[in-house]
N, C-alpha and C positions, 0 to 999 in steps of 0.2 A: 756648209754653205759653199765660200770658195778653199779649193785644194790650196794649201799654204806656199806650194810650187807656183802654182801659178800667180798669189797675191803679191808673190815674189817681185815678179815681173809688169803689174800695173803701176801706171804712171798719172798721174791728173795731168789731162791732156793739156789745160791750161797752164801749166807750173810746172809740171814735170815732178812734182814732190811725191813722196811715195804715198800708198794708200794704205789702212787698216781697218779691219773690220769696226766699225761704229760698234762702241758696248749699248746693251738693251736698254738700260737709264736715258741714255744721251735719241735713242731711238723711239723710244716712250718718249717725251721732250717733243720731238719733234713730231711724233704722229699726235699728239694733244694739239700742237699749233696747226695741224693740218685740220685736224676736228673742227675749229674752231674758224676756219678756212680764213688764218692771218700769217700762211706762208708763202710765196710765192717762188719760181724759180729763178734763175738765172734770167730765162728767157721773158719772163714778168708774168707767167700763168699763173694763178690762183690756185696749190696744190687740194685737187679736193681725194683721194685715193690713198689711205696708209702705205707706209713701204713697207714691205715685206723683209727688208734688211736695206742697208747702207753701208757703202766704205767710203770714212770720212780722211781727210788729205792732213798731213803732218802737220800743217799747222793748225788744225782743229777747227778752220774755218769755214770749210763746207764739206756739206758730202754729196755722191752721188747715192742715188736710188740704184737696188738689187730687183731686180723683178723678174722670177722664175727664176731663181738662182743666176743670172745673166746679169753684171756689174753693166750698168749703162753710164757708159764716161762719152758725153755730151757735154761740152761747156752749155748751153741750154738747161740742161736738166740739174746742173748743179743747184745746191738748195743751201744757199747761207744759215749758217748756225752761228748761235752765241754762246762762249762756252760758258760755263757753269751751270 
């Protein structure tokens, strides 16, 4: 997905906290609330589009959307997560 050099160096533009690839459980999770269209983004959009992949931010509390292999770090398109 992303080259480990490069995930090196992304930052959540909002925080500044580092990024990691969202594991597939936690990404399953979230494309079900999307199904279900009870997620919304940052920006208050109603996610209706599975994500193809996410890097979610150190503190586990949101991630952004991967789309075409392209991290989209957009405080807007950030997607609150609940952990567990």
């Amino acid at each position: 997905m992303i080259r480990p050099e490069l995930l090196e160096l992304l930052r959540c533009p909002e925080t500044h906290q580092r990024l990691r690839v969202a594991p597939g459980e936690l990404l399953g999770r979230v494309n079900d609330r999307i199904k279900q269209k009870e997620l919304r983004n940052r920006a208050g959009k109603i996610l209706e589009q599975p994500l193809e992949g996410a890097l979610i931010r150190e503190d586990d509390t949101v991630v952004y959307p991967v789309r075409g292999n392209l991290p989209i770090l957009l405080i807007d398109e950030a997607v609150p997560v609940q952990a567990g």
